[in-house]
Structure formats: C-alpha cells, structure tokens
C-alpha positions in Angstrom: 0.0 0.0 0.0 3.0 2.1 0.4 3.6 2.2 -3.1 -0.2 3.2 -4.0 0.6 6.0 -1.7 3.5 7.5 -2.8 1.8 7.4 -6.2 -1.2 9.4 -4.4 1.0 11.9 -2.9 2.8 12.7 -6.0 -0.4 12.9 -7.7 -1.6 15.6 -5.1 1.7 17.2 -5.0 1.3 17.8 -8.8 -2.4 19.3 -8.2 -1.3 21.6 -6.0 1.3 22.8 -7.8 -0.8 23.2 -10.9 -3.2 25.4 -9.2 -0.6 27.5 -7.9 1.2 27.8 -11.2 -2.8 29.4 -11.7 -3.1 31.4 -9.1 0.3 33.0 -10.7 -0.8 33.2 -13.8 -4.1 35.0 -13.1 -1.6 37.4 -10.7 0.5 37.8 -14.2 -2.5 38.3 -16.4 -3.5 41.0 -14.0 -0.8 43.0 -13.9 -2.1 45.9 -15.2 -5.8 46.1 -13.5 -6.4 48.6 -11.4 -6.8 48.0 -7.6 -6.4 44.6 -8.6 -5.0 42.5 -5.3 -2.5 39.4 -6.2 -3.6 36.0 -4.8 -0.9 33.8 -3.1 -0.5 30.0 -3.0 -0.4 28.4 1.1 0.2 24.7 0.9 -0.6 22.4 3.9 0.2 18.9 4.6 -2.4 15.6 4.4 -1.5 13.7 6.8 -3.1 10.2 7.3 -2.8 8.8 11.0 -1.2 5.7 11.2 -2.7 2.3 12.1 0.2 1.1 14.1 3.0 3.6 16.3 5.7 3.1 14.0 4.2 2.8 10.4 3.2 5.6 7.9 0.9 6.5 5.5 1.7 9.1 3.0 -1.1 12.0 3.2 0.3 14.5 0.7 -0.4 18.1 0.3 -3.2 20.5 -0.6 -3.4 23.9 -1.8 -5.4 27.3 -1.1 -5.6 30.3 -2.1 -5.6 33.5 0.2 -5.5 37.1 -1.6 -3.3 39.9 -0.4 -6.3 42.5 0.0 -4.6 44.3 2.5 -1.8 44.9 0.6 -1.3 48.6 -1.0 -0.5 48.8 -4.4 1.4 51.5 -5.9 -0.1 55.1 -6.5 0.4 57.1 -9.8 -1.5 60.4 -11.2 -3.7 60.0 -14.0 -4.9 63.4 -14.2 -8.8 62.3 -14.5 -10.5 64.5 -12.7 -12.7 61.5 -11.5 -10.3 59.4 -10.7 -9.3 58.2 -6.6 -7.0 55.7 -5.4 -7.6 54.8 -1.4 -4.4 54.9 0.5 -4.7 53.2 3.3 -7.8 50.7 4.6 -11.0 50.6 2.9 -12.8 50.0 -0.2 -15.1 52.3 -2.8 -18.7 51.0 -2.4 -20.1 50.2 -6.1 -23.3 48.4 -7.5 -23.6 46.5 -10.8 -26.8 48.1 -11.6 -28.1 51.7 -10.9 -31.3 50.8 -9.5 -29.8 47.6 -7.1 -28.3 49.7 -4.5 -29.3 47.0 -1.1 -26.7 44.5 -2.6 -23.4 46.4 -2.8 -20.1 45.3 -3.6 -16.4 46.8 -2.9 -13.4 47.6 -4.8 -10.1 49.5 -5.0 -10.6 50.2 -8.7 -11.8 53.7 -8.9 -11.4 54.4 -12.2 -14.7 56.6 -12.5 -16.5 58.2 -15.6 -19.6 59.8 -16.5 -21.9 57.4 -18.6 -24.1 58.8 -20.8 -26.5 58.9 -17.9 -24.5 60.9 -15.7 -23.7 58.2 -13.3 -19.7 57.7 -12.4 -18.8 54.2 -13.4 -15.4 52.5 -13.2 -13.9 50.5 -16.3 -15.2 47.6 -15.0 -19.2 48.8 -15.4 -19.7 49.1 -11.8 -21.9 52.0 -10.1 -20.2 54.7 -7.4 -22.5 54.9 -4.5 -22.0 58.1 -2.4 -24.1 59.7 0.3 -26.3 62.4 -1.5 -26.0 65.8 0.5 -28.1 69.1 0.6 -28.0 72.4 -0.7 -25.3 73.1 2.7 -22.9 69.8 1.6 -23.8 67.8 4.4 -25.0 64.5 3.9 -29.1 64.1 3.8 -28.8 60.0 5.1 -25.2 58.8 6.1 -27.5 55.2 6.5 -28.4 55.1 2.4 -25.7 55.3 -0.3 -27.2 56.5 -3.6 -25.4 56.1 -7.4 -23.4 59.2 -8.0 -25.0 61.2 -10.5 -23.7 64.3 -11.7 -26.2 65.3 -13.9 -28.7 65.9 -11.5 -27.5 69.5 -11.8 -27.4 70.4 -15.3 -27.5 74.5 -14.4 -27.4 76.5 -11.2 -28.3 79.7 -10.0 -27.3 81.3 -6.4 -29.2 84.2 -4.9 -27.2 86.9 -3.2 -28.1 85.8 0.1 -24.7 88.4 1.6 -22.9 91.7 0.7 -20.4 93.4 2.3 -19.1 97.2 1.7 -16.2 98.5 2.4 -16.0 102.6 1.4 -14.4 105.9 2.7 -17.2 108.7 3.7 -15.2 111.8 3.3 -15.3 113.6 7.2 -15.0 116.8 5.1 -18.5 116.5 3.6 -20.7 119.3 4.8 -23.6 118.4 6.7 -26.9 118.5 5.2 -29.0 121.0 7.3 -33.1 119.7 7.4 -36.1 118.0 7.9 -35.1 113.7 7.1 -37.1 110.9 6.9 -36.0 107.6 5.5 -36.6 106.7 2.1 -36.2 110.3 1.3 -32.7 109.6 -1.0 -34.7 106.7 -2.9 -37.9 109.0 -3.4 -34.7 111.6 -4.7 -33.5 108.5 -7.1 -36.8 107.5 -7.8 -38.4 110.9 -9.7 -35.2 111.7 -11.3 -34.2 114.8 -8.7 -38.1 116.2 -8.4 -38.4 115.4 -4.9 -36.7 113.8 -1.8 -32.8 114.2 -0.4 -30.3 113.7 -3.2 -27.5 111.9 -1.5 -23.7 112.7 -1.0 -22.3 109.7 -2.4 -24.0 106.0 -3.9 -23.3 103.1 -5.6 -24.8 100.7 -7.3 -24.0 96.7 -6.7 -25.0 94.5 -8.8 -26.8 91.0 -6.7 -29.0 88.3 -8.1 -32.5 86.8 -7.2 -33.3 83.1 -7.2 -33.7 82.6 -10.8 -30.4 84.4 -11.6 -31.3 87.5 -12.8 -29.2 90.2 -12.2 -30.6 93.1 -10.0 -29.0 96.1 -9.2 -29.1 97.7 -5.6 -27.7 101.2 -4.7 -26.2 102.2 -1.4 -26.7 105.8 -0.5 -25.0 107.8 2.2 -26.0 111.7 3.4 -23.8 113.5 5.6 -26.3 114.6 8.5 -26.0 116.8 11.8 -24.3 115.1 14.7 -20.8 113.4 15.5 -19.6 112.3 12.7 -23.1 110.8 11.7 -24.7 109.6 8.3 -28.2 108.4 6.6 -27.7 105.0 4.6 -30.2 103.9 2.5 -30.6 100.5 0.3 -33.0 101.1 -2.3 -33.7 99.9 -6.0 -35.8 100.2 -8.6 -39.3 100.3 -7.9 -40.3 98.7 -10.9 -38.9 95.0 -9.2 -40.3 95.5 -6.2 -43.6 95.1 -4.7 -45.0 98.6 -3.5 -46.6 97.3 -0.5 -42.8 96.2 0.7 -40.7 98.8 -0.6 -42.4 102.1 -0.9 -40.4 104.2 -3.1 -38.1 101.3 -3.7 -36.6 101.4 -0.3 -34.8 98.1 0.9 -33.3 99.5 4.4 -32.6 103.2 6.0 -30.7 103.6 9.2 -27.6 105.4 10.6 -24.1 105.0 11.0 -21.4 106.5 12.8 -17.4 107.1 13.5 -15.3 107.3 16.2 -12.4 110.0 16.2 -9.9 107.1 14.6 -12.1 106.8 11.3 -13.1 103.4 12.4 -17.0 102.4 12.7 -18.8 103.5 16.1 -22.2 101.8 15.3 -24.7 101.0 12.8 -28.7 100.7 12.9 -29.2 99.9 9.9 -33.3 98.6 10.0 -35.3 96.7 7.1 -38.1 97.8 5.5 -39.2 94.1 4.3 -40.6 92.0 6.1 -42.9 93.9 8.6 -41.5 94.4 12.2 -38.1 93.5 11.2 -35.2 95.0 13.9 -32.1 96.9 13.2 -29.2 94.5 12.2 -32.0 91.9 10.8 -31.3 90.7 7.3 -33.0 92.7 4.8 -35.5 90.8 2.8 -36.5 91.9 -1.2 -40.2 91.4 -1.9 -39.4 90.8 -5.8 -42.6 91.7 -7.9 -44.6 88.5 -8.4 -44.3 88.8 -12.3 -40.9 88.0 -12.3 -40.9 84.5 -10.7 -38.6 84.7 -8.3 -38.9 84.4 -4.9 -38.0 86.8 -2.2 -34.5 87.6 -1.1 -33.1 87.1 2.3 -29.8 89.7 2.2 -27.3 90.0 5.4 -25.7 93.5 5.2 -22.2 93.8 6.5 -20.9 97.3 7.1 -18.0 95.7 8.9 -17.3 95.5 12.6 -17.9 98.3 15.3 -14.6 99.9 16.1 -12.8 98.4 13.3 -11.7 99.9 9.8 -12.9 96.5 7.7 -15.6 98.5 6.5 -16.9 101.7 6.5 -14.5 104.3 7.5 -14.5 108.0 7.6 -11.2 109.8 7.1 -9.9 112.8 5.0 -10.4 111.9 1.5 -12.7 111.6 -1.2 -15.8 109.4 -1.0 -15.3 105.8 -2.4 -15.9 102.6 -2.0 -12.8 100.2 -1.6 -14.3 96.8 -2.2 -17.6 95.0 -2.3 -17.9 91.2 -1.4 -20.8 89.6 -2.1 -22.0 86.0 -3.2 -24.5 84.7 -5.7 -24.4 83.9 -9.5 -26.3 83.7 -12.5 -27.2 81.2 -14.3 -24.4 78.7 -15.1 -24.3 75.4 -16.6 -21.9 72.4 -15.7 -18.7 71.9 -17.1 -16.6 70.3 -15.1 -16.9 67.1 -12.1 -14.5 66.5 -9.8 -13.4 64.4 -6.7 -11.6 66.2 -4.0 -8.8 64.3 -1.3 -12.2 64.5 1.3 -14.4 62.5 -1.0 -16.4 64.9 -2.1 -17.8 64.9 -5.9 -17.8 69.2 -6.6 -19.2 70.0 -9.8 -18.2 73.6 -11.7 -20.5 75.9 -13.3 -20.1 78.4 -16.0 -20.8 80.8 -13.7 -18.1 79.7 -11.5 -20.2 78.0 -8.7 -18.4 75.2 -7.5 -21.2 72.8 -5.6 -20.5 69.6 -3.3 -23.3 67.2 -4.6 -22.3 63.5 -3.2 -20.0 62.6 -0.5 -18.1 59.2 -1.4 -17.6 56.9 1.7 -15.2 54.7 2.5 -15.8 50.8 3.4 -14.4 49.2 5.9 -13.8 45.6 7.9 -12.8 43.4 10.6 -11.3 41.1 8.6 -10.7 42.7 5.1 -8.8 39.7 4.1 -11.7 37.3 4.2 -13.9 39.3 1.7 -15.3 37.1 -1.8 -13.5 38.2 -4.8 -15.9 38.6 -7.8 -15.2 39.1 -11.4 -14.7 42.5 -12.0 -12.1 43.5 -9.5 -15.1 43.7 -7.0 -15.1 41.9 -3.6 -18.4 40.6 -1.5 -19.1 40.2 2.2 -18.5 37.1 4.0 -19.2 35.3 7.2 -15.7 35.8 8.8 -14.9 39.4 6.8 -17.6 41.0 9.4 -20.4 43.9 8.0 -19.2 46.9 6.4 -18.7 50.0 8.4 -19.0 52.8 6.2 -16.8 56.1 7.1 -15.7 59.4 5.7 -12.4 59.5 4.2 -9.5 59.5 6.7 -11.9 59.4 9.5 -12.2 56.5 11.7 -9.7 54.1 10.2 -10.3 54.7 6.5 -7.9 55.6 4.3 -7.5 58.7 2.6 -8.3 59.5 -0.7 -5.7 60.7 -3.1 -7.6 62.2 -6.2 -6.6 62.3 -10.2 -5.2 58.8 -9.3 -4.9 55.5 -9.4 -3.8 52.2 -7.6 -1.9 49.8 -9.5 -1.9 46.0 -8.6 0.2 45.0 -5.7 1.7 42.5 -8.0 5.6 42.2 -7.9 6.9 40.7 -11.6 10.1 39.8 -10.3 8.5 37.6 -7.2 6.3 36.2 -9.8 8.7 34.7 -11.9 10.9 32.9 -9.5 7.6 31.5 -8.2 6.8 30.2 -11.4 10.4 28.7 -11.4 10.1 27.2 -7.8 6.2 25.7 -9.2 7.5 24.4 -12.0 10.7 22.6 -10.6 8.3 21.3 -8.0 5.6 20.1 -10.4 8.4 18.2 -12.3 9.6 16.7 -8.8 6.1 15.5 -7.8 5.9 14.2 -12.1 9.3 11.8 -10.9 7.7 10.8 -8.2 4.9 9.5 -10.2 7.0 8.2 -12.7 9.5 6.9 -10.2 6.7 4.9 -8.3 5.4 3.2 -11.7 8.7 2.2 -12.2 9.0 0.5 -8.7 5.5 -1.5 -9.3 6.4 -2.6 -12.3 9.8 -4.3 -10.7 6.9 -5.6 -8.3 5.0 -7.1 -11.0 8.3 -8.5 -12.6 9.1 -10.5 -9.4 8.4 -14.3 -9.8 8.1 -16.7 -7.5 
C-alpha cells in the first residue's frame, strides 16, 4: 500500500502545484488592472494517521488560495478628474446596476467616468454609491448610499443671500442742514431729482434673485447733523419690487457712525421688508410676483464696530474700496470632480463650484476574508464582518488621493521565480509518479 501512496501523494503534489502555477498566472494576467489585489498559493500537509505507532501512510499536500487585499498597491497620477485611489484601509462602495443599491459590492478600482447617464462608473461597469448631500454639503442620510449622478444638476443659479461694503465717507462732507425721513434719497432716485434728499455719495451693486437675474441695488449715504453721523439707505428700482414692501423702492434706512480714529462706532441699519423686522435683521427683497422669483433674504455687512474693515470716515474723497458679495447667474456644468475628502464638486459656467455627493469609505474586521468577484469587485463574508462605512480618513479609512490610481500590488520579479520554484516542484512531484510506476512494475516482474 506504500507504493499506492506514494503514487497518491505525488499525484496531489502535482495538483497543488498546478493550481498555484494558476493562481500565478491570473496574478501575471492581471498586472495591469487597477486595484487589482495578487492572490498567493499556502500549501498544507495531508497527513493520514497511522494504524500502528511506527508505520506511515503518505497523506500529501493541498493547496489554497488566500488574496493579499490588505496589501497597498502603488499610487500614480492620472490626471482624471474623477479618478481616486484609497491609500490606506477601505474599499469604494459600487453596485452593478443603478437601481440595485441594497446589494453592494467593494473595490479598489476607482477608475470613475460619467456614462451617458450621468452616473460615475469604473472600467469595469460598476456604479459609485455616495451619500447624496443638501444644498449646505452635508449628507441628507449617512445610513443610504445613492449612485453618484452628476447630472442631477445640469445649471445652477445662487441668490445673493450676503454683501459686504467696504467705502471711505469723506469727514469733510458738509452736513446737510433739514427735515429727514427715511426713504427720502430713494424717493430723490426714484423721480429723477423732483423730490426727496439727493445723497452725498451711492453706488450701485449689482446681486441676483433666485432665478439668476441680475438686479442692481444702490447704497446711498447723506452726511447729516451730529458726531460724525450719516443716513444709509438701500433702495432699487421700484419697478422690481412690490410697492406694499418697498415704498419708493426702499430696501433698508438707518444710521451709521465714527469714532475719532475713522473706524465704525455703530450702525442701525433697519429693514423695511418684512414687517417688524429690527435693526441688524437681514434685509429681505419682496421681488414683484411677475418675475418669478422668490423673495431675497440679504445679510448686510458694514463691517465690525470699532474696526476699519468697513466703513470708514477719514480725510479723503468718497469711495468705496471693495464689495464682497455671493450669488451667480445662471451657469451650466462643465466640469466634475473628486476632492482628497471624497467629495464629488461640480463647476458651473458661472463659477459655482457645488459639493453634490459625498463618497464613503468601506471598511472591515477582517478585510482579508472578503469574496472576490469578477470585475475586480469583492463581497461580504461570514468571517470578513459587515461593512462599516466612514468618511475618508476618518475612523480608520484611508485617505483619498484624487486624479489617481492604484496599481496592482503584483511584484513581476516575485512572480517569476515562483513560477520557477512551481515548475521545478511540479516536475519533482511528475518523478515521483513516474518513479513509483517504475517501482511497481519491478513488483510485477518478481516471480516466485
């Protein structure tokens, strides 16, 4: 029986060395995929307990196959704009359809496009899943990934929802001697010069409403009796406005003052839309119905008391300095990309630069127990544990490195000289075999 089981063992022997000589040829043939993680060959003996204490039994060997998940492959720039490698632990969630989302899958391959759909898919066909997020970039449900579309925005508009003004009042301006009331300078604007205040110095700033058209406002300032004291008004044209809201086209009136440095001493500066609002209150823009958009909330910065980030008063002409404000018109997309925090941004025409999904990271227990599937995409298993999805570099997940790619964590050279040490091992276990024959047919040859 000895003989029959040396002839066993060489026969496993040659198995297992067969399916590693596979495992190393799928590891060559994959070379070049992206994220792709190299399998390696672990042999373990057969062992056959023996009948008596001093006898043996040949077993011989057997062969599986554990995949190096953990194990980072190298990082190089693409220049894709939608392309992320993960450096560090974790895995890109994907699905391989748009509308199975409950059954995701995992990879390291984040070779994303656009489809003609809109949804970021990786060479492989594979769907992103991301955590959609609102109109402030946080995420509406970190508990539901969605596919990553990015043509869910196809043009975007941003209402002018702040404006700050930073401008010289000249402290030489003479002070205008009379009765005042507010909205007086925007009655003056208004009829053209018949009637109301005209104003020392204005300016017009240009904002938008919600549908992206472009309205013009105009700060106006009137030098009046007191300690270093003016009238500011915020008016525009009437013709935009709802009359019951803005008499006159007036926005906001109020007053503003220096101390003997130039620098701001206060500022009441009180809306006249909506009803009852307070000094300081945003001031809200009652657009006409007609033109479809809807009201305006605008926070008015005249910069800080006591400071000189603002509006200042020193010996010199009347001018304005700078005005920072957001909002923009209407824009339409031109650009997608995904930023070292997982965020997918898309770019406007009108330079608005939006965070639309947030891509999470996947990670596990036991990464190196996952399924691998065809496609470069791994499964859950029993003994990998549940995925626990994080934000990128938070929590044990990796960072994201964006515009790149991870290679395969194969090593040619290691490659090779295992396919030498399979092969040489194959032909050992093949002279076993043939060795073996050789000794039964001696046995066969034996007479009596």
């Amino acid at each position: 029986m000895s003989l029959f089981g040396s002839l066993f063992t060489g026969v496993s022997g040659m198995a297992a060395q067969s399916r590693s000589m596979a495992v190393i040829s799928d590891n060559v043939a994959n070379v070049s995929t992206v994220g792709y993680k190299g399998g390696v060959s672990n042999f373990a003996s057969l062992v056959v307990s023996p009948s008596q204490q001093r006898a043996f039994s040949p077993g011989g060997v057997q062969q599986s196959t554990q995949f190096a998940i953990t194990r980072q492959g190298q990082t190089q720039a693409t220049g894709s704009a939608t392309d992320a490698a993960i450096v560090g632990n974790g895995f890109f969630v994907v699905a391989e359809n748009a509308g199975d989302t409950q059954r995701p899958l995992y990879t390291r391959a984040g070779s994303f496009d656009p489809d003609v759909d809109g949804y970021l898919r990786n060479a492989n066909g594979f769907y992103l899943l991301g955590w959609q997020l609102d109109t402030d970039g946080q995420p509406i449900d970190v508990n539901t990934t969605q596919p990553v579309n990015v043509r869910n925005l196809n043009a975007v508009t941003v209402a002018t929802s702040r404006l700050k003004l930073g401008a010289n009042l000249d402290s030489g301006q003479a002070e205008h001697v009379g009765a005042y009331a507010a909205g007086d300078m925007a009655t003056y604007h208004t009829t053209d010069g018949a009637g109301g205040v005209a104003p020392d110095f204005q300016r017009q700033i240009q904002i938008y409403d919600s549908l992206g058209n472009p309205r013009t406002v105009i700060a106006a300032f009137l030098r009046t009796p007191g300690a270093a004291s003016w009238s500011v008004e915020l008016y525009a044209d009437p013709a935009n406005l709802e009359a019951a809201s803005h008499p006159g086209g007036l926005l906001a009136s109020g007053t503003v003052s220096f101390n003997g440095n130039g620098g701001l001493a206060s500022a009441a500066i009180t809306p006249a839309f909506p009803a009852g609002a307070a000094a300081g209150d945003p001031v809200g823009i009652d657009w006409i119905d007609s033109s479809g958009a809807t009201d305006s909330s605008l926070v008015l910065d005249l910069g800080a008391i006591g400071g000189t980030d603002g509006l200042t008063q020193f010996a010199g002409e009347s001018a304005v300095s700078f005005v920072t404000k957001d909002g923009a018109g209407y824009g339409e997309l031109n650009g997608v990309r995904i930023d070292a925090e997982g965020f997918v941004e898309a770019s406007f025409s009108n330079g608005e630069v939006r965070r639309i999904y947030q891509i999470p990271i996947a990670t596990f227990g036991n990464p190196n127990a996952l399924d691998p599937r065809s496609g470069n995409v791994f499964s859950t298993t029993w003994a990998s544990g549940s995925a626990n999805l994080q934000a990128a570099g938070v929590g044990g997940a990796g960072q994201l490195s964006p515009a790149a790619l991870e290679s395969a964590n194969v090593e040619l050279a290691d490659e090779f000289t295992k396919m030498i040490v399979t092969q040489r091992a194959y032909s050992a276990n093949a002279r076993v075999v043939t060795t073996t024959d050789d000794m039964l047919d001696e046995l066969m040859r034996v007479k009596r």
